[in-house]
Backbone bond lengths (Angstrom), bond angles and torsions (degrees), N, CA, C in turn:
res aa  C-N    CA-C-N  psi(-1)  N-CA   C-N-CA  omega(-1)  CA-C   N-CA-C  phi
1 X - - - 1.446 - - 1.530 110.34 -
2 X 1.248 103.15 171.35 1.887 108.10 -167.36 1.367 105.84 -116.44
3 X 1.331 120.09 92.59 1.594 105.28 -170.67 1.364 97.21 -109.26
4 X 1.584 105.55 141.53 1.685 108.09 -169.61 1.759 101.61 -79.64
5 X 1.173 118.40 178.86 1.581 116.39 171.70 1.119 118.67 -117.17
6 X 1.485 109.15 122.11 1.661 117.28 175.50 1.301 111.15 -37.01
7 X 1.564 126.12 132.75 1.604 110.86 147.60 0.761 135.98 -41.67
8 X 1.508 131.01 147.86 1.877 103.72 162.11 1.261 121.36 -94.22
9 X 1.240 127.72 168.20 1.441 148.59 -166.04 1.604 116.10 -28.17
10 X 1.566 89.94 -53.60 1.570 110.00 -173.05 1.666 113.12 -72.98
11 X 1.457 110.51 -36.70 1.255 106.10 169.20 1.907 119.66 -71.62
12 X 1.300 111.58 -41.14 1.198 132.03 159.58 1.697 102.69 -27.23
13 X 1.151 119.02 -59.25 1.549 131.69 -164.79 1.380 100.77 -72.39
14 X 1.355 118.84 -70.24 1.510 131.08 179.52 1.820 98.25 -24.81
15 X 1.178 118.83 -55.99 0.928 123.80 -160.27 1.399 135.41 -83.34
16 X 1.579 94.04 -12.83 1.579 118.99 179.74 2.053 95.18 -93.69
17 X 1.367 101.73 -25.55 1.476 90.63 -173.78 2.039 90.96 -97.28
18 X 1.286 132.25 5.54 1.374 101.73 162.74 1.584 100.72 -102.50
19 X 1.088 128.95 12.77 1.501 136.35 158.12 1.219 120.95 -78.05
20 X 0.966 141.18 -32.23 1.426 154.68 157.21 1.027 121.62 -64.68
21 X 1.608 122.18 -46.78 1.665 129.31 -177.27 1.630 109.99 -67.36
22 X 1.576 108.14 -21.47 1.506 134.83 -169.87 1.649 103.11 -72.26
23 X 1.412 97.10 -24.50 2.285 101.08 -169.24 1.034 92.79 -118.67
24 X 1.317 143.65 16.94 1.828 120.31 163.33 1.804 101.53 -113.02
25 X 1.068 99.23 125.49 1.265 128.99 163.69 1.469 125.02 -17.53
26 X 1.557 127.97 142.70 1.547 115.20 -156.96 1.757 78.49 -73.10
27 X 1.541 121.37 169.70 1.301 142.72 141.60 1.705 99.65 -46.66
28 X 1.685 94.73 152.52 1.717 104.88 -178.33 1.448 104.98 -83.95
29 X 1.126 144.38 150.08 1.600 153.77 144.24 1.521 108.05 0.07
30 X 1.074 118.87 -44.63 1.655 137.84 -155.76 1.324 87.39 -77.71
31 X 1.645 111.16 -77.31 1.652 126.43 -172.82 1.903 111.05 -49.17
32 X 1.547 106.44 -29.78 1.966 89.94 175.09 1.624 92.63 -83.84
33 X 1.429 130.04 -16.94 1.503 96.45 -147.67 1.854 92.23 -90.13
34 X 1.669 115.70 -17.56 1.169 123.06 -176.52 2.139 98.50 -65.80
35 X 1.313 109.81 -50.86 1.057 115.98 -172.69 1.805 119.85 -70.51
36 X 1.371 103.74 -26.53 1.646 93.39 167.37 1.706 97.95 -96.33
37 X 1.131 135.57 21.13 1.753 138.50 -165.00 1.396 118.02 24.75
38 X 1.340 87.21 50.88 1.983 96.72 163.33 0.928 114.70 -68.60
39 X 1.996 142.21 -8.64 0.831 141.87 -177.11 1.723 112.97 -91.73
40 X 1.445 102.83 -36.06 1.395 94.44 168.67 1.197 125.14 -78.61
41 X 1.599 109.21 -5.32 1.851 106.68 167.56 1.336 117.01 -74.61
42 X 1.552 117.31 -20.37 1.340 125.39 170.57 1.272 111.40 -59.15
43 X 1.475 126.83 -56.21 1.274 162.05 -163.58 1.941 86.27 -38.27
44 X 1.755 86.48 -81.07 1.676 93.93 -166.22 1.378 118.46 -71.89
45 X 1.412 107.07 -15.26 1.455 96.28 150.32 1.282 152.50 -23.20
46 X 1.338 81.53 -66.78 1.773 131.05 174.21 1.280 105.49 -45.76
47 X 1.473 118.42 -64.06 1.505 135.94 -151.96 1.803 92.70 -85.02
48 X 1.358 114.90 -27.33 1.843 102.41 177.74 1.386 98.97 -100.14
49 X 1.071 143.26 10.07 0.984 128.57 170.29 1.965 110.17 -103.04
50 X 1.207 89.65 -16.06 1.624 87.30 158.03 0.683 145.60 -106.57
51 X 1.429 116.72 20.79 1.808 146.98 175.17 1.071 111.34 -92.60
């Protein structure tokens, strides 16, 4: 007989967490530009350009 093979656990998981990462929503504009700190390049911008 041909019995297929269970996954195991760990692959099982891997896969339930790239299923999940797949249904939440991109991050807002605000949250990447805070997270790559495009805002603090503005910041010092700011401050040499008013010197």
């Amino acid at each position: 007989m041909d019995q297929s093979k269970q996954p195991s656990k760990e692959s099982v998981r891997q896969w339930l967490r790239t299923q999940i990462e797949q249904r939440r929503p991109p991050p807002s504009p605000q949250q990447i530009r805070r997270e790559l700190g495009w805002d603090l390049v503005k910041l010092e911008k700011g401050t040499l350009a008013q010197r």
